[in-house]
Biopython code that builds the backbone (N, CA, C, O; Angstrom):
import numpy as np
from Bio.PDB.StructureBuilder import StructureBuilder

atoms = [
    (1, "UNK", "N", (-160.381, -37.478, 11.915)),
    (1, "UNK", "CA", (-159.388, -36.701, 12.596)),
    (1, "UNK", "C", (-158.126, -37.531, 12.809)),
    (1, "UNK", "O", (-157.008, -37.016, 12.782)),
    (2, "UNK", "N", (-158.346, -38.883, 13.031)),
    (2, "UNK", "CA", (-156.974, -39.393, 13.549)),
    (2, "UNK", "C", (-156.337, -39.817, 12.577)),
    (2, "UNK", "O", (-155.160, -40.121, 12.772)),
    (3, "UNK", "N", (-157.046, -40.005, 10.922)),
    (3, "UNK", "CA", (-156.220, -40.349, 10.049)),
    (3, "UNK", "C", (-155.464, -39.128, 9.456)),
    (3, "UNK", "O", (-154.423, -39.379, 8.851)),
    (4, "UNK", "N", (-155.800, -38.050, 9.542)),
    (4, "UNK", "CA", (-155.711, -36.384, 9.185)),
    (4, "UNK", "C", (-153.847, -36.464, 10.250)),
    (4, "UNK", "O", (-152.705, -36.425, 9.792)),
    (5, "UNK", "N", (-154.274, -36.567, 11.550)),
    (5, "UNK", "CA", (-153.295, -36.676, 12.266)),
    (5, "UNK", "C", (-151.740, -37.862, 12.131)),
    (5, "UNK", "O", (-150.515, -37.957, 12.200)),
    (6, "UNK", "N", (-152.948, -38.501, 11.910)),
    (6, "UNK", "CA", (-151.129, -40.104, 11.334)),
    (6, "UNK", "C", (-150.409, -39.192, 9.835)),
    (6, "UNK", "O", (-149.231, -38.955, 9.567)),
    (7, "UNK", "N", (-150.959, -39.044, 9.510)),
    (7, "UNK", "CA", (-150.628, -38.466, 7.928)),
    (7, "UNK", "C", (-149.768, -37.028, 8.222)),
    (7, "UNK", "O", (-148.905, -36.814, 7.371)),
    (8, "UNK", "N", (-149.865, -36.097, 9.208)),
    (8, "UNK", "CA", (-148.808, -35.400, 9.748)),
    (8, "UNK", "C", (-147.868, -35.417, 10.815)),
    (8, "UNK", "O", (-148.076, -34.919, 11.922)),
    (9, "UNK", "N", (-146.455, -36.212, 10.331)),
    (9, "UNK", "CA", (-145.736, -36.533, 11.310)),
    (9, "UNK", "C", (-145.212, -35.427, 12.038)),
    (9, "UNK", "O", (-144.215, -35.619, 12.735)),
    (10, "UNK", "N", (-145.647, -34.482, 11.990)),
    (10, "UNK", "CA", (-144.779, -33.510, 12.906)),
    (10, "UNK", "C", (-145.884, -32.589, 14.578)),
    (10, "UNK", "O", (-145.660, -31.931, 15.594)),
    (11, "UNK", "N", (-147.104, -33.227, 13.767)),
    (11, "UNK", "CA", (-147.956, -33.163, 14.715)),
    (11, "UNK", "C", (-148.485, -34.465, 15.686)),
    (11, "UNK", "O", (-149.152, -35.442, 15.347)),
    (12, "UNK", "N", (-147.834, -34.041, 17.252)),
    (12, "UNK", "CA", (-147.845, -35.295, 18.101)),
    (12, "UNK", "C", (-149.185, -34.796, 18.938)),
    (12, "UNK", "O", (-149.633, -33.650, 18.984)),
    (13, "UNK", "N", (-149.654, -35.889, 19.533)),
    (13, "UNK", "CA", (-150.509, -35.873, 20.788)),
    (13, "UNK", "C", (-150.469, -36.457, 21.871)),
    (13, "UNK", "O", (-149.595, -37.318, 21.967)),
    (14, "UNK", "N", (-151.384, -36.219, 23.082)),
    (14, "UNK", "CA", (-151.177, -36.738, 23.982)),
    (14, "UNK", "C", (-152.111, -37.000, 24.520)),
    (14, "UNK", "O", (-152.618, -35.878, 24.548)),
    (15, "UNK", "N", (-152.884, -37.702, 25.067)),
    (15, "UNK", "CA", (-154.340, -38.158, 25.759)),
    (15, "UNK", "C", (-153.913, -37.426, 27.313)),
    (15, "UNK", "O", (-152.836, -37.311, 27.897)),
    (16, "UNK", "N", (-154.980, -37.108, 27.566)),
    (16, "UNK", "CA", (-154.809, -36.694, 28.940)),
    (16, "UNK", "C", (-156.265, -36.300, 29.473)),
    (16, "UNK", "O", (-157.170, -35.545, 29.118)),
    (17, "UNK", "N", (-156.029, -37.167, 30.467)),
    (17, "UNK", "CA", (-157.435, -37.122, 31.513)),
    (17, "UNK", "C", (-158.478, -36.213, 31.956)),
    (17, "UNK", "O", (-158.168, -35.442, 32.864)),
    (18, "UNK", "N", (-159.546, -36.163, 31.529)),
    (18, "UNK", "CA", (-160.943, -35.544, 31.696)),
    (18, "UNK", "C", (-160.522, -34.973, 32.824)),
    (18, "UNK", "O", (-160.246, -33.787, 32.645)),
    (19, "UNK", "N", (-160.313, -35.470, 34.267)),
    (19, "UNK", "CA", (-160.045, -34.672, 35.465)),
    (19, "UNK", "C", (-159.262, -35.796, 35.992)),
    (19, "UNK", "O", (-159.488, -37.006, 36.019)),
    (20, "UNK", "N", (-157.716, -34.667, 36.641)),
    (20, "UNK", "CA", (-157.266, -35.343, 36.903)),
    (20, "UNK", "C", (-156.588, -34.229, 38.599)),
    (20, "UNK", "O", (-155.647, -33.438, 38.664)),
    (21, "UNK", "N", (-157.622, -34.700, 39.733)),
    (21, "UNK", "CA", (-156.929, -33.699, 40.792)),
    (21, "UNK", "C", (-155.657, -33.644, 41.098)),
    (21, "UNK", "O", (-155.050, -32.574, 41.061)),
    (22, "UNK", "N", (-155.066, -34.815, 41.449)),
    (22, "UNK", "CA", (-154.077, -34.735, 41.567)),
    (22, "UNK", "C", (-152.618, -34.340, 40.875)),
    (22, "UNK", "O", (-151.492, -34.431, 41.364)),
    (23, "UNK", "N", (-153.042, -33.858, 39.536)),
    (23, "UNK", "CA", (-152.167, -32.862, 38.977)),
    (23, "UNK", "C", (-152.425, -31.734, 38.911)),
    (23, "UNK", "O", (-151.672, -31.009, 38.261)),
    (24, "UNK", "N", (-153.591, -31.180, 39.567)),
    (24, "UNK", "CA", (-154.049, -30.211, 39.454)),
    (24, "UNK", "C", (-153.887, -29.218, 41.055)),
    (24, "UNK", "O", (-154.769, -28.960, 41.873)),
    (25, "UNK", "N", (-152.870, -28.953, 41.060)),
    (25, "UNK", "CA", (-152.333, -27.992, 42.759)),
    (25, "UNK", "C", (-153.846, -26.929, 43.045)),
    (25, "UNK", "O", (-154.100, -26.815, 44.244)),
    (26, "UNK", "N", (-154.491, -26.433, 42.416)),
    (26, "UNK", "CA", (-155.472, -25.472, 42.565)),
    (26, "UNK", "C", (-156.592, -26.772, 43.397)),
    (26, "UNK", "O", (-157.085, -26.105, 44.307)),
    (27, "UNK", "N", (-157.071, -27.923, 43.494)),
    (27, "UNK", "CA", (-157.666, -28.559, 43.647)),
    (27, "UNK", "C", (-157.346, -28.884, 45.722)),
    (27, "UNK", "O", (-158.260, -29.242, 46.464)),
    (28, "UNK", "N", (-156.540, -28.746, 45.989)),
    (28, "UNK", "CA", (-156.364, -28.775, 46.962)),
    (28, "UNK", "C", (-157.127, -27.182, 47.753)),
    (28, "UNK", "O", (-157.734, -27.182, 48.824)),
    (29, "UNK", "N", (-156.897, -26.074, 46.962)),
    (29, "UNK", "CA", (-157.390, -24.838, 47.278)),
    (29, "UNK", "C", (-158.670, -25.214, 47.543)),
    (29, "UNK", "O", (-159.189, -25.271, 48.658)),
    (30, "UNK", "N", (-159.207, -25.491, 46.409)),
    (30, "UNK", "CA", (-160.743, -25.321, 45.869)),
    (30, "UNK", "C", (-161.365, -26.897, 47.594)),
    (30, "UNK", "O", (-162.181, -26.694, 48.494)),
    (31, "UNK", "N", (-160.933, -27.569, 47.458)),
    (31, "UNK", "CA", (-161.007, -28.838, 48.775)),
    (31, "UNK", "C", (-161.317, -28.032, 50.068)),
    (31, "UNK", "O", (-162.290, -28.024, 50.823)),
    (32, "UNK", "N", (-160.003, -27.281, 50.049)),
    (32, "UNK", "CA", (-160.405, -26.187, 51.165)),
    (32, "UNK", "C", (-160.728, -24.950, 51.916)),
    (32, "UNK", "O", (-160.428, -24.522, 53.031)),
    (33, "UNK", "N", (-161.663, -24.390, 50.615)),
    (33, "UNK", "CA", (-162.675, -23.642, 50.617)),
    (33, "UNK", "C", (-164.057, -24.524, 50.630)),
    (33, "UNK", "O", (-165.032, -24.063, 51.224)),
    (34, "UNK", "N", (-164.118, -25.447, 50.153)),
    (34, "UNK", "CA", (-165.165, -26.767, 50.040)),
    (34, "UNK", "C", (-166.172, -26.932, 50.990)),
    (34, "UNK", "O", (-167.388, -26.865, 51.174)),
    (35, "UNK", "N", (-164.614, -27.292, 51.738)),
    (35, "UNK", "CA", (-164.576, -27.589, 53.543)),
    (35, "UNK", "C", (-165.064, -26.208, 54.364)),
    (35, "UNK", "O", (-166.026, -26.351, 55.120)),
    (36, "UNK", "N", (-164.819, -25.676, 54.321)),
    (36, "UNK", "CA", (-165.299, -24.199, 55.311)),
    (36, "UNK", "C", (-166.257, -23.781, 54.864)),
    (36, "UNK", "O", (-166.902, -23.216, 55.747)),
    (37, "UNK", "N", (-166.792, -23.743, 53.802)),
    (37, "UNK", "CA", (-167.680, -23.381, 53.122)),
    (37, "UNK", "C", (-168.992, -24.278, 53.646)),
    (37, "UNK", "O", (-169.888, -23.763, 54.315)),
    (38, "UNK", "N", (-168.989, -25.350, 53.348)),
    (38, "UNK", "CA", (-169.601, -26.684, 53.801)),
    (38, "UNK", "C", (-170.381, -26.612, 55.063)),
    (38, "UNK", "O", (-171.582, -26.781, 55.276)),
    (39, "UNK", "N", (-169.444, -26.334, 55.799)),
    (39, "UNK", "CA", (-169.473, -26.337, 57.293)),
    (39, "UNK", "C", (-170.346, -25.181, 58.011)),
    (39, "UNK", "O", (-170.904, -25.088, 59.104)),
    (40, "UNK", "N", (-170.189, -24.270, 56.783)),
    (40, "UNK", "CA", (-171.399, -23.192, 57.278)),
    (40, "UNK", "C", (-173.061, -23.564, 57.328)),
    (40, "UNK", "O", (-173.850, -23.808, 56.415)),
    (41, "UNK", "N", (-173.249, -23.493, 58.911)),
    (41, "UNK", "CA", (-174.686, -23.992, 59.283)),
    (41, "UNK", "C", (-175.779, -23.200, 58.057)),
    (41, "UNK", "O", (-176.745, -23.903, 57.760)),
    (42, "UNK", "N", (-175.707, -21.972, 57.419)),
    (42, "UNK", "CA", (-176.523, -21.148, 56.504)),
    (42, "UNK", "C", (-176.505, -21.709, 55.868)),
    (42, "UNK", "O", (-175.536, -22.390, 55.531)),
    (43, "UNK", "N", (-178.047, -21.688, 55.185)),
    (43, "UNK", "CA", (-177.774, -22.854, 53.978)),
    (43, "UNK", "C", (-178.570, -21.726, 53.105)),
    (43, "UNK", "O", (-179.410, -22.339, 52.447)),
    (44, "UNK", "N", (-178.644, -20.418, 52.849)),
    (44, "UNK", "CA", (-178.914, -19.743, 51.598)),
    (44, "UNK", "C", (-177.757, -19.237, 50.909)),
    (44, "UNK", "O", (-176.645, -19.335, 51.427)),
    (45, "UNK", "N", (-177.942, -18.653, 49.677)),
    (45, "UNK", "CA", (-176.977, -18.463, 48.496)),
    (45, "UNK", "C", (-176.056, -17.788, 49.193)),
    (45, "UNK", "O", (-174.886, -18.121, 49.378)),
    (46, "UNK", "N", (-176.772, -16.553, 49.687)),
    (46, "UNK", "CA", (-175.775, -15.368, 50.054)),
    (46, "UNK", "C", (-174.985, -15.550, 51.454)),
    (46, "UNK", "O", (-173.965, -14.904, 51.695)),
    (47, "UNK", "N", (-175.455, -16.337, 52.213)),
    (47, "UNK", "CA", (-174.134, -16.933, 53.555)),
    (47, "UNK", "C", (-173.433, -17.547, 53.110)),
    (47, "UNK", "O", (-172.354, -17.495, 53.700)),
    (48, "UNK", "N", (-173.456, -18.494, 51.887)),
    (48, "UNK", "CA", (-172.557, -19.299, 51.707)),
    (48, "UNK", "C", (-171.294, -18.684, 50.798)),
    (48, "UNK", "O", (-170.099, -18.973, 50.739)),
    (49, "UNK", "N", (-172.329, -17.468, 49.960)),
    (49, "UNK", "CA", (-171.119, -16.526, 49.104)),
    (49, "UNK", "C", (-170.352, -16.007, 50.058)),
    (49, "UNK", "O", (-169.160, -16.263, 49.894)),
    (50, "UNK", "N", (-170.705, -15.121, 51.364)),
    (50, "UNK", "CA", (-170.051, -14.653, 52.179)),
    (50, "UNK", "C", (-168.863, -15.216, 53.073)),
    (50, "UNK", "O", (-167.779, -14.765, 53.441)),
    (51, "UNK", "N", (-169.587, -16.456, 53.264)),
    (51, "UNK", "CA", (-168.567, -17.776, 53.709)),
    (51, "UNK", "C", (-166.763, -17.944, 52.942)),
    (51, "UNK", "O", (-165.628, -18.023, 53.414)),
    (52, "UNK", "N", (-167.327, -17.934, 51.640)),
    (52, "UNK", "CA", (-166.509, -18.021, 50.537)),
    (52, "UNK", "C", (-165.172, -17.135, 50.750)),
    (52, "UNK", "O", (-163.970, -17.278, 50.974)),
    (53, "UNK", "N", (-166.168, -16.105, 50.534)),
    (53, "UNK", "CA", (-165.602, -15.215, 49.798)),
    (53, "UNK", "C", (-164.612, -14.259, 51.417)),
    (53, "UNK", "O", (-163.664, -13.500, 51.217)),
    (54, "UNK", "N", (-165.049, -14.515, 52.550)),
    (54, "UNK", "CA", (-164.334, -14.051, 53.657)),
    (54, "UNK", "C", (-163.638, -15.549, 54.117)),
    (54, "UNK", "O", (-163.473, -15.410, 55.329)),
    (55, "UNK", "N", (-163.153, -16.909, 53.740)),
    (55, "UNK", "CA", (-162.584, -17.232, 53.674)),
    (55, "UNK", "C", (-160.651, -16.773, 52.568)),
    (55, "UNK", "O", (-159.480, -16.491, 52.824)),
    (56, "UNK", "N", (-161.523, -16.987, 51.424)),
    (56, "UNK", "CA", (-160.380, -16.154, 50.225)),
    (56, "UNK", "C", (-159.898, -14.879, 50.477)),
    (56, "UNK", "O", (-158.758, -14.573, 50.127)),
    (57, "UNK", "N", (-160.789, -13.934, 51.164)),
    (57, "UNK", "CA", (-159.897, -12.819, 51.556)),
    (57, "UNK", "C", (-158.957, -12.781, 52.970)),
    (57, "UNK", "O", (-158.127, -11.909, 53.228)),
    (58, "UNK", "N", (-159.296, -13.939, 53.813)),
    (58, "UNK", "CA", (-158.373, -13.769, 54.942)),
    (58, "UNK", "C", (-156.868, -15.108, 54.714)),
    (58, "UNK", "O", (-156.143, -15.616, 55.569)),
    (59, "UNK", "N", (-156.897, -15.258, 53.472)),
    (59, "UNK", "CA", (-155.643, -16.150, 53.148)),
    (59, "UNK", "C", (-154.844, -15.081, 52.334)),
    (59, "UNK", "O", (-155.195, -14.410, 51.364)),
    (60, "UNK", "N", (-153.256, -15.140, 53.259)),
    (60, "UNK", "CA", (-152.727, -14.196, 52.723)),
    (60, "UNK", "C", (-152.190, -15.000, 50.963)),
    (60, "UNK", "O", (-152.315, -16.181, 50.637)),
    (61, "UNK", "N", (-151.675, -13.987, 50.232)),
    (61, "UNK", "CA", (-150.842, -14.885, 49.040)),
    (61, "UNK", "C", (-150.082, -16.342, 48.962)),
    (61, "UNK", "O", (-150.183, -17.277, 48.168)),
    (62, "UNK", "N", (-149.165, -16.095, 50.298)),
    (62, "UNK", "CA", (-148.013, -17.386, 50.496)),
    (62, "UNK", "C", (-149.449, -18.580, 50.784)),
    (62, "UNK", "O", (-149.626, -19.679, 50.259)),
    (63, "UNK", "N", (-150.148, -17.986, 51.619)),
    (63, "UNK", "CA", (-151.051, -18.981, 52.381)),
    (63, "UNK", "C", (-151.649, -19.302, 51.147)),
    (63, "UNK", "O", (-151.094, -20.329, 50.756)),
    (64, "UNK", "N", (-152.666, -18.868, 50.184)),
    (64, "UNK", "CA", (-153.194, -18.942, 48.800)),
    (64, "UNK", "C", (-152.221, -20.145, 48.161)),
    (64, "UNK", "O", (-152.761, -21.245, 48.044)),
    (65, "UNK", "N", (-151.157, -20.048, 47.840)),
    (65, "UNK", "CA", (-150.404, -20.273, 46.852)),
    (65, "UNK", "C", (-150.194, -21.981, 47.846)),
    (65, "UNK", "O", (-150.457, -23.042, 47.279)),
    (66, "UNK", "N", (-149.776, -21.948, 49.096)),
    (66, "UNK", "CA", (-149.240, -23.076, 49.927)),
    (66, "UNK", "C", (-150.302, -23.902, 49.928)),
    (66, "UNK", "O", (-150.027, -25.094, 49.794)),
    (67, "UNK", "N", (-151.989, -23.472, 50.094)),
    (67, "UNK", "CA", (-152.218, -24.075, 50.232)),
    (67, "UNK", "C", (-152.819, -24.860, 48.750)),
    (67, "UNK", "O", (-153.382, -25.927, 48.997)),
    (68, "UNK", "N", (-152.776, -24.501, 47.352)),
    (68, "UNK", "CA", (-152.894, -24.794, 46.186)),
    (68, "UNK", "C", (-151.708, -25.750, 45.941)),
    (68, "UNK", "O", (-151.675, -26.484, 44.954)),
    (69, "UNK", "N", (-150.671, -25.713, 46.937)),
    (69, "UNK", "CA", (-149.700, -26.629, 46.761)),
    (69, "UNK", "C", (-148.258, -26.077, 45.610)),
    (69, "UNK", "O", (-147.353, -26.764, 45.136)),
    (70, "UNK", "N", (-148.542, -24.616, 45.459)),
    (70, "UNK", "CA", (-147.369, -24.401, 44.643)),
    (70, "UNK", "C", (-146.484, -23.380, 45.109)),
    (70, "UNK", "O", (-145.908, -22.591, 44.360)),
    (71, "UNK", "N", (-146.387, -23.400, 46.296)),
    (71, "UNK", "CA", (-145.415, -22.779, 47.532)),
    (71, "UNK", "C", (-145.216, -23.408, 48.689)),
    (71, "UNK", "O", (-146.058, -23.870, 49.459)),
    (72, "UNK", "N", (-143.520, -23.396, 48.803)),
    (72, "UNK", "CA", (-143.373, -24.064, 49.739)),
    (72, "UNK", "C", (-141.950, -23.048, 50.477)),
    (72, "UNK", "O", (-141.137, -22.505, 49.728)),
    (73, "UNK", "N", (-141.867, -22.949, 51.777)),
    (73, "UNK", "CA", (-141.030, -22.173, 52.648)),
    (73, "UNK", "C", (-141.240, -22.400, 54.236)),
    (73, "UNK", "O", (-140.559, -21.770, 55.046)),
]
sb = StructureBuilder()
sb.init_structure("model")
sb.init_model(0)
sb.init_chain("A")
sb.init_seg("    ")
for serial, (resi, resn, name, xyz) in enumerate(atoms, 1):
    if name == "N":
        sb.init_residue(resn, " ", resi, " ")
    sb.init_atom(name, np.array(xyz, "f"), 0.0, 1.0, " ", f" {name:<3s}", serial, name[0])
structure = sb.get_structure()
């Protein structure tokens, strides 16, 4: 592959990191749903879906988006 690639100069690349959170604004979301989620004393499937999932519905959009880190006001 990489000799396929030297041999076409018009095709560039770029290495980029397996995981990288901190470029990743959704990662802050996902942290804090994590966290609340976590924290729920229930420890079966379906409290913790509920947990979830009535966390994500009581964040409005701005709140969604602010706290993913790609709104700011």
């Amino acid at each position: 592959m990489r000799q396929w690639l030297d041999s076409h100069d018009r095709i560039e690349t770029h290495l980029l990191p397996a995981w990288s959170p901190e470029t990743n604004p959704m990662e802050d979301l996902w942290r804090e749903l994590f966290g609340r989620v976590a924290a729920c004393l229930e420890r079966s499937l379906d409290t913790l879906l509920k947990s979830a999932k009535q966390y994500l519905a009581n964040l409005s959009g701005k709140q969604a988006l602010r706290t993913a880190g790609l709104y700011s006001n």
